[in-house]
N, C-alpha and C positions, 0 to 999 in steps of 0.2 A: 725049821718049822715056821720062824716070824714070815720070811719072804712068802712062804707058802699065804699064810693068811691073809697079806697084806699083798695080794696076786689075785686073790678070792675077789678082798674088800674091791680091789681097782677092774675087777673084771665085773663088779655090780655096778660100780658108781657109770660104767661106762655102757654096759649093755642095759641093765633092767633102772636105773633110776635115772636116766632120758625120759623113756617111756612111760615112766608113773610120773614125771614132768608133763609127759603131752597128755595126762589124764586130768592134771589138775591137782596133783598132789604134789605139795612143794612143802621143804622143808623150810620152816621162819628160824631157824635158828644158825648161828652161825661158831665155828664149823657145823657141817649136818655130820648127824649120830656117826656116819661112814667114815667122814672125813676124820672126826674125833677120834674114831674106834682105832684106824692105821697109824695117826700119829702115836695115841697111845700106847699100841703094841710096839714101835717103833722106838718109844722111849722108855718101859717101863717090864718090856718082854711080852710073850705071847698068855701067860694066864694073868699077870696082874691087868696087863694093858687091856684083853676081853672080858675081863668082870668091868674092869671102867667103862668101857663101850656099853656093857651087856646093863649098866647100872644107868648110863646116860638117856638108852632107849627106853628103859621102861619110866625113869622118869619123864621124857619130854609126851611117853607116850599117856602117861598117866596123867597128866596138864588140861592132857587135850580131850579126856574123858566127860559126859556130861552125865549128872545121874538126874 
């Protein structure tokens, strides 16, 4: 199951998050949430490592929220 995800993660970082690059949306953070989320599952397993991932996106995403 980890390789599976972490197949998923490298088959986004390479087809669909180029293209939202050529759009102008770029991640400022470093690793980006993708990057974070693989190594995560990578070191921690496939649910604790996607709750980290799933915890890292909704914070950088909630950063960038304006009310």
């Amino acid at each position: 199951m980890r390789s599976v995800l972490v197949k998923i993660i490298e088959w986004y970082q390479k087809k669909i998050s180029p293209s939202l690059a050529n759009r102008g949306v770029n991640c400022k953070y470093y690793p980006t949430c993708s990057e974070y989320t693989k190594q995560a599952i990578l070191k921690y397993g496939c649910i604790i490592g996607t709750l980290k991932g799933l915890v890292r996106i909704i914070t950088v995403s909630y950063t960038h929220l304006t009310l």
